[in-house]
Structures are given as C-alpha cells and as structure tokens.
NUNUNU-434767 format. One record per residue (C-alpha): residue in one letter; x, y, z. Coordinates in steps of 0.05 Angstrom, whole numbers, padded with zeros to 5 digits, always signed. Example, Ala and Ser with C-alpha at 12.3 -4.5 7.8 and 13.67 -1.06 7.14 Angstrom:
BEGIN
A+00246-00090+00156/S+00273-00021+00143/
! end
This chain:
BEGIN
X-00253+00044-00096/X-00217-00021-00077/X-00151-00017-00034/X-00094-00063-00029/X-00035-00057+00012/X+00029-00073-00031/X+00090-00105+00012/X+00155-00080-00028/X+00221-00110-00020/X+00275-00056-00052/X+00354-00054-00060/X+00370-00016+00004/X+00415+00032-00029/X+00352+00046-00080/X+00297+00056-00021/X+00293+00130-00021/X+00295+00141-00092/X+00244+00075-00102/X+00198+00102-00049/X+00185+00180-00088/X+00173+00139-00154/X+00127+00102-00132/X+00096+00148-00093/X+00085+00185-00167/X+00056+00136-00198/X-00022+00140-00204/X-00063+00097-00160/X-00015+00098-00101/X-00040+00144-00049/X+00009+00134-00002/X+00080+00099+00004/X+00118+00082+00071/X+00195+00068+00092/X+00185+00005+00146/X+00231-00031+00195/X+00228-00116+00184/X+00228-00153+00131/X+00193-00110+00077/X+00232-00038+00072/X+00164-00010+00036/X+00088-00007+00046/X+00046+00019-00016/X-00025+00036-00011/X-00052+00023-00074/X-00130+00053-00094/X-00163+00027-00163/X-00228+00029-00189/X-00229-00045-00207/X-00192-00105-00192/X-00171-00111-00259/X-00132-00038-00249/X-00091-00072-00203/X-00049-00110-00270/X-00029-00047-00296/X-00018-00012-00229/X+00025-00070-00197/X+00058-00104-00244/X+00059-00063-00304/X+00093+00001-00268/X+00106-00012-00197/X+00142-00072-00203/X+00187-00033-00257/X+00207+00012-00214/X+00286+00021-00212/X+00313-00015-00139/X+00245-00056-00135/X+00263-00129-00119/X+00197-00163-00093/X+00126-00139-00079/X+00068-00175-00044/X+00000-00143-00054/X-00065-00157-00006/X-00132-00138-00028/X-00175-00107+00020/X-00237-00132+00031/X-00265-00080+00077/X-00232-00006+00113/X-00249+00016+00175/X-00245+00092+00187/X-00225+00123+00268/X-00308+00132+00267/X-00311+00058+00256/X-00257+00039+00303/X-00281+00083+00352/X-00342+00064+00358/X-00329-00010+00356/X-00287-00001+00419/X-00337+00042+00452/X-00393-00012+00446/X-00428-00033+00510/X-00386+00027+00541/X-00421+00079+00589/X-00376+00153+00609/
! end
C-alpha cells in the first residue's frame, strides 16, 4: 500500500458536509477537521501511484465545498513499535 497525506482547503461553510464525503470515498481511510491554514487532512491508501489520479483528482477534488488540495506521498510509516523503539535506543530501565 502507498500513503499520502492530502492537505484540503474547503469553503468553511461546506467543511462538515466536505469532510463525510470524502471520508466515503474509497481509498481514504481517514479524514480530519484541522486548525491553520488547511481546514482538512485526508489520508489517502492506494495500491499504486497511478491510483492516486483517480483517487485525488478524479473524485476528491470534485467534492462539493473543496477549494484546494495538496497531496504528499509517503515514502515510509512508522508504527508506535517503530517509534518506540527508536526512542528507546541506547536506553537502559
């Protein structure tokens, strides 16, 4: 699976309703209402890069209220496990 982390700038009355449609929409496994300068955080799971197309800008950027979206591929994902034990290196209890 390859992950990318979609950056979604939506009308602000539109946000709610934005957010549970694209939260529907196959290939997004999870969809977040932010403070700052984007008011939505996609995460976005495809089998190859060249799912992302039809994922992002065939039917998420078609959403109703969707203004602007900015994706990032992931290259790699750490799990807690991973994080955990990278802070624990070198560390004795």
């Amino acid at each position: 699976m390859i992950s990318a982390i979609v950056l979604i700038k939506a009308e602000v009355s539109r946000i709610p309703e934005a957010a549970r449609e694209i939260a529907q929409i196959k290939g997004i496994s999870e969809v977040y209402s932010v403070t700052g300068d984007t008011d939505l955080i996609a995460v976005a799971r495809v089998a190859r890069h060249e799912d992302f197309h039809d994922l992002i800008a065939d039917r998420l950027n078609k959403v109703p209220g969707v203004l602007e979206t900015s994706t990032h591929i992931a290259f790699r994902t750490y799990s807690d496990e991973d994080l955990d034990a990278g802070f624990a290196l070198g560390l004795d209890d």
